[in-house]
C-alpha positions in Angstrom: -13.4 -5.7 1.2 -15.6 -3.1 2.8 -15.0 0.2 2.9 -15.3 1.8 6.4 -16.9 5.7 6.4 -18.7 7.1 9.1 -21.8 8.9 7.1 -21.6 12.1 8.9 -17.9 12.2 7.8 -16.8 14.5 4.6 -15.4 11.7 1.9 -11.3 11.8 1.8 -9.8 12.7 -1.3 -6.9 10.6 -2.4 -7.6 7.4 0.5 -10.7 5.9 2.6 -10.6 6.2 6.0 -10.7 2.2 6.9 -11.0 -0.8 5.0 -12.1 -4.6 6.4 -11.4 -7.4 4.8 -10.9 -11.3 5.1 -8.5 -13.5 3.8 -5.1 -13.9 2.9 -3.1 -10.8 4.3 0.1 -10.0 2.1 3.0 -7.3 4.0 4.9 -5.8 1.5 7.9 -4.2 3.1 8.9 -0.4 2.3 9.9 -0.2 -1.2 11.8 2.8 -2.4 12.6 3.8 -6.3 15.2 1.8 -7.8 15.1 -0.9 -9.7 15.2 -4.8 -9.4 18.7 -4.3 -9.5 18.9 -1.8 -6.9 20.1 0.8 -8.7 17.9 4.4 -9.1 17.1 5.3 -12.8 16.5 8.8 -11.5 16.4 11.6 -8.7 13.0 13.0 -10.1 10.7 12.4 -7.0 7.6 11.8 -9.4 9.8 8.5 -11.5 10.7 7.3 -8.2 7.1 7.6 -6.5 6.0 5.5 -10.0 9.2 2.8 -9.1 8.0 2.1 -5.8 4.8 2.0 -6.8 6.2 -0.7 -9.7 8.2 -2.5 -7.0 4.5 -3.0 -4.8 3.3 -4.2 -7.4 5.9 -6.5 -8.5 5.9 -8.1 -4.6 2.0 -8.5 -4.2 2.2 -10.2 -7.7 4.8 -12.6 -6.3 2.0 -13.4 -3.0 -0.8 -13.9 -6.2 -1.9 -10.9 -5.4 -2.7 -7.5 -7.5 -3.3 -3.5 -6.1 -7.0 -4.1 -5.8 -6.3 -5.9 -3.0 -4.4 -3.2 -0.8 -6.0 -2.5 2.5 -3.8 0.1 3.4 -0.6 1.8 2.1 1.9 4.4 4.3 4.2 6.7 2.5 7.5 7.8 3.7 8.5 11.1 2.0 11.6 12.9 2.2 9.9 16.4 1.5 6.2 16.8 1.9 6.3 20.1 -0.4 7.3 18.3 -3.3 4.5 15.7 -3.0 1.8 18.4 -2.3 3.4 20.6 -5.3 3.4 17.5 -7.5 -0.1 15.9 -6.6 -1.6 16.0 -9.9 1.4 14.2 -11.5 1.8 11.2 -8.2 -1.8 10.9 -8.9 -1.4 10.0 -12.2 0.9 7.7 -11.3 -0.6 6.0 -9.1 -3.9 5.3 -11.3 -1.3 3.7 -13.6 -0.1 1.6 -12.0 -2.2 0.8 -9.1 -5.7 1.5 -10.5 -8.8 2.4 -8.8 -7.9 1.8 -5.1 -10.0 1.9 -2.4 -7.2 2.0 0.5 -6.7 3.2 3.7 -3.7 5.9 3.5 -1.2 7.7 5.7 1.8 9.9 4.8 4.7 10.7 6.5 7.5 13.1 6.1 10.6 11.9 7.6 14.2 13.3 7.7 15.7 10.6 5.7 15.5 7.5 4.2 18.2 4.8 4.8 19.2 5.1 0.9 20.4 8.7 0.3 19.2 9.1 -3.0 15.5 7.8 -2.1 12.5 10.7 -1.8 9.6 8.2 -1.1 8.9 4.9 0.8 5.5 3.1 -0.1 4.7 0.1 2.1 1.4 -1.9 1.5 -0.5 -4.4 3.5 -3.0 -6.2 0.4 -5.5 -8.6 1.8 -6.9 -12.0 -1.0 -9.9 -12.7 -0.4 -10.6 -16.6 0.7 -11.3 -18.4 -2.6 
């Protein structure tokens, strides 16, 4: 993987502006933050940005794949106040359970999420290298 940044560009915090890669390429659809079961464990924005974040994880491992090989992630978020408020805490979050990650990032804030009771949306495109 090679990480794309024009050198007259200031670094982004939190994402890299492109990523190219070769190999493998691994969709993992928009996962929200409930369980295996489909049922949420909570309403707290910050356990159900760490559950989608679990469920990624979960669907790349199924392809043989792990979070250092995201290329790119979009977030879907049902309030963008709460995820600016609560930075410090999704970033923690996401080092957790993703790790260092060198992907390319966009965020969204949309009205609603087909599941009421869902605040975030994390889809991932992962790409394995050819072995």
């Amino acid at each position: 993987m090679r990480i794309l940044q024009p050198p007259d560009w200031t670094a982004p915090r939190g994402y890299v502006n492109g990523v190219a890669a070769h190999g493998t390429t691994v969709f993992v659809a928009g996962q929200i933050g409930w369980n295996a079961h489909c049922e949420f464990e909570s309403d707290d924005f910050v356990d159900q940005v760490r559950q989608a974040l679990l469920n990624v994880r979960a669907v790349l491992a199924e392809a043989g794949a792990t979070p250092a090989h995201i290329t790119r992630m979009t977030w879907y978020l049902t309030d963008k106040r709460e995820y600016l408020t609560r930075a410090k805490e999704v970033g923690a979050v996401f080092r957790e359970v993703i790790g260092v990650y060198h992907a390319a990032m966009s965020a969204v804030q949309v009205s609603a999420l087909l599941e009421d009771r869902a605040k975030v949306e994390i889809e991932a495109t992962a790409v394995m290298p050819v072995a």
